[in-house]
N, C-alpha and C positions, 0 to 999 in steps of 0.2 A: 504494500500500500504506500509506503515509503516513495518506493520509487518512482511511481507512477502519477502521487499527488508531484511528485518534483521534476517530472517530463523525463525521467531515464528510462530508456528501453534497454532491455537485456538481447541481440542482436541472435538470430537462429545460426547455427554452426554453416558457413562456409566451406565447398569442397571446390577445387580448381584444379580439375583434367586437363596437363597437355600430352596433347598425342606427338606422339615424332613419328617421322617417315622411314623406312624400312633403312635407306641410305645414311641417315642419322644417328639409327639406333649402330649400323654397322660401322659408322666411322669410330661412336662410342665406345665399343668393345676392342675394337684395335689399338685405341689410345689407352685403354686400359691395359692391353696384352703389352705394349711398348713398355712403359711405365713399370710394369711387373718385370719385367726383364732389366732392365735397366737399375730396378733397384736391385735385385737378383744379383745383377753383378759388383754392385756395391757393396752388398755383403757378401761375395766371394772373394772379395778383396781384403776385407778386415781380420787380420791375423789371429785375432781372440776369436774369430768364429771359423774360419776355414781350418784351423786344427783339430775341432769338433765336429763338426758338421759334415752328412754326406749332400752330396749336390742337390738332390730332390727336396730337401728344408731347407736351400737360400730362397728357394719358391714361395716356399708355405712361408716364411717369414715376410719374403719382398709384397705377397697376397695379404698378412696381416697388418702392415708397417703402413705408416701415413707420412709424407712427407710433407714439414713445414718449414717457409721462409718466415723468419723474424728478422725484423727490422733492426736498426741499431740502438743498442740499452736496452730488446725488448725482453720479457719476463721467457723463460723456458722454464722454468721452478720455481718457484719462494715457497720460502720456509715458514714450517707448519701446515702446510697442505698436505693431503694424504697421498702419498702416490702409488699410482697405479702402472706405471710404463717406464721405460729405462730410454735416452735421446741421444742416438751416435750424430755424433758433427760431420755432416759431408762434406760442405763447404765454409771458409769463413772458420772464426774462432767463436769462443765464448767464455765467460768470465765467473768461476765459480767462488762466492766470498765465502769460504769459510766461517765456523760457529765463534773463531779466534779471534775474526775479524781479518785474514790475510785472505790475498784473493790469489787464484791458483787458473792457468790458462788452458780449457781446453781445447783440444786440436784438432784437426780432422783426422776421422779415423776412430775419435776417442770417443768414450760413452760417459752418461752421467746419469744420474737417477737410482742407482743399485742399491741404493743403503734401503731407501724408505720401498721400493720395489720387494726386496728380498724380505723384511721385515714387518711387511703389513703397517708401517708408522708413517708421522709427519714426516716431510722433507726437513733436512736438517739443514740444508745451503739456499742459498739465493744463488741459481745462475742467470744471466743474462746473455744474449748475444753482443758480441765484439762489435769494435766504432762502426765497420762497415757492414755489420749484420752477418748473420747465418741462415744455414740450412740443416737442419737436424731430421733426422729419420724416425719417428717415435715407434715403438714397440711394446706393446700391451702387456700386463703381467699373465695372462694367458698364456700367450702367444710361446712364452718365455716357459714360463712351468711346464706347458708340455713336452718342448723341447728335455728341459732337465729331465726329463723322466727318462726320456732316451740316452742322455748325453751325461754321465753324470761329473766328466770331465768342465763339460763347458760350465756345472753349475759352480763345480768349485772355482774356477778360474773368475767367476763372479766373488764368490766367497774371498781369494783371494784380494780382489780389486778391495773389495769395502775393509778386509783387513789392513790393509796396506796405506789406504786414504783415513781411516781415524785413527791410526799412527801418528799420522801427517797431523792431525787437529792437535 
């Protein structure tokens, strides 16, 4: 009654169908198969994963993985968010400040996210992308545990990574 003496309508739910054309839908799928490949060999390339991994899971990863450009200074983690996914640097740097308050640089190549990933917790750092921006590859905690299931090499090499960097804190 509220509403109504005060002129608010409450609006009926909205659906907006587009259709694409068969050529559209086929150019979609091939930009997706490029894309999958191309990250595929991105992660054929990063030595913490091609020591573990047999060929057929740079797929299933490059298939899980979403690739983002951040800008420069822009957020990849802050601390005390819960994380969920682990972020390899493809291109460009980034900038992780430590709990110390030192800041430590990562590189292409390198990942960040492992602590609050492997432990169910808040993120412990603030990374940022570098002056000129990045490109990071994010990687679901899924994605990742099923892998460990198979690999239980790659998980320790994880395990290692977070032993090694709260040394470093």
């Amino acid at each position: 009654y509220a509403f109504r003496d005060n002129g608010i309508e409450i609006p009926f739910p909205i659906r907006t169908v587009y259709l694409k054309e068969r050529p559209q839908v086929d150019e979609e799928k091939q930009t997706l198969r490029l894309q999958t490949v191309d990250l595929a060999e991105f992660f054929r390339e990063l030595p913490c994963l091609n020591r573990h991994l047999a060929p057929k899971d740079f797929e299933f990863l490059a298939q899980n993985a979403v690739q983002h450009d951040f800008s420069a200074g822009e957020a990849l983690i802050l601390k005390g968010i819960m994380g969920d996914s682990v972020f390899f640097v493809r291109q460009g740097w980034c900038q992780t400040t430590l709990p110390n308050g030192r800041a430590k640089r990562v590189k292409q190549g390198e990942y960040v996210g492992e602590m609050a990933l492997m432990n169910l917790a808040p993120r412990t750092a603030n990374v940022h992308a570098g002056e000129q921006g990045a490109t990071a590859v994010r990687i679901d905690r899924e994605s990742l545990l099923r892998l460990f299931r198979f690999y239980p090499g790659l998980r320790q090499e994880f395990i290692t990574t977070i032993t090694d960097r709260q040394q470093e804190t």
